[in-house]
C-alpha positions as CSV (number, residue, x, y, z in Angstrom):
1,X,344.2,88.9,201.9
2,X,345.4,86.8,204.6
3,X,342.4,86.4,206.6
4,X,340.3,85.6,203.5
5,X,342.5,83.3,202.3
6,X,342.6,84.7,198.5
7,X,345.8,85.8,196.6
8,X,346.1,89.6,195.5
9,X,344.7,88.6,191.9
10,X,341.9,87.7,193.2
11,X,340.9,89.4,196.1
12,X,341.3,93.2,193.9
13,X,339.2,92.3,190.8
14,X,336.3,91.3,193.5
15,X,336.7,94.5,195.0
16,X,336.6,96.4,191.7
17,X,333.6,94.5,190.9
18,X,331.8,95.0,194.1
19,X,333.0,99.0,193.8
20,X,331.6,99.2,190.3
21,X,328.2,97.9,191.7
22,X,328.1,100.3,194.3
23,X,328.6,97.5,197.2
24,X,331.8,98.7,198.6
25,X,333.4,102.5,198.5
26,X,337.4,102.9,198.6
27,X,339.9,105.9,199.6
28,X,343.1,106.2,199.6
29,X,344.8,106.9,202.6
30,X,346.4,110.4,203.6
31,X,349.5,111.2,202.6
32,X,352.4,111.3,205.5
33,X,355.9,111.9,205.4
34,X,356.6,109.4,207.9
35,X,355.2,107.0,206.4
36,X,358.3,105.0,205.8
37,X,359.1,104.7,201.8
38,X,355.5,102.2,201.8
39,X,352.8,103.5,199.2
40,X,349.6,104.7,200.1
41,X,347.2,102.2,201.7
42,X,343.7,101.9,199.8
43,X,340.6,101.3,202.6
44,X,337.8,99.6,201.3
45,X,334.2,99.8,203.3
46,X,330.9,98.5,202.2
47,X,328.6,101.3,201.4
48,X,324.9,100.8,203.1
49,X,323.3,98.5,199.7
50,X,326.5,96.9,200.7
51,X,325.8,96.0,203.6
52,X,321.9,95.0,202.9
53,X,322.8,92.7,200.4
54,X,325.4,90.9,202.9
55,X,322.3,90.3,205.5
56,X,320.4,89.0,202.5
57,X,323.5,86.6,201.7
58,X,324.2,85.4,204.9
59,X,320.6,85.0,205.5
60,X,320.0,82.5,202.6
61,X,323.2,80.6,202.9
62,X,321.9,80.0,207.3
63,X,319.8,77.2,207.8
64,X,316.6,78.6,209.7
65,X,317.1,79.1,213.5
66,X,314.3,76.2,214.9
67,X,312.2,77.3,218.2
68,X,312.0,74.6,220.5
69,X,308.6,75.2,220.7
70,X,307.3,72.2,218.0
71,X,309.9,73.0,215.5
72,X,308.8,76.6,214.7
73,X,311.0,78.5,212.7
74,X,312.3,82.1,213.5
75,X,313.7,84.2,211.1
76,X,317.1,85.1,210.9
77,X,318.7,88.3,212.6
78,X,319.2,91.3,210.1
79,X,316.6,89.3,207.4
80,X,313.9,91.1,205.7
81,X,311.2,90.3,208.9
């Protein structure tokens, strides 16, 4: 939450979202003894259509990367070239 910025009652309907659509995949964390009185942690990690649809995002919200060989554009890393 911190690092995105986005309060709890955000942040865990988007996951939800992006779980029911297959774009991320969540476990709980093991059970330990030690573990101090805190509740389980749950991980969240995108799946692999997850991660495709990311590359597609980030490549349409990058402006093209210019050559500096007469303005010819190349494509983006992890785009569909």
């Amino acid at each position: 939450m911190r690092a995105a910025r986005v309060p709890s009652g955000t942040l865990y309907p988007m996951l939800a979202r992006l779980r029911q659509q297959g774009l991320v995949e969540s476990e709980w964390e093991p059970q330990h003894h030690d573990a101090g009185g805190r509740p389980p942690r749950k991980y969240y990690r995108l799946t692999g259509e997850g991660i495709r649809v990311v590359r597609l995002e980030l490549a349409k919200a990058r402006p093209p990367v210019r050559s500096a060989r007469r303005g010819a554009v190349q494509p983006v890393p992890g785009s569909a070239r």
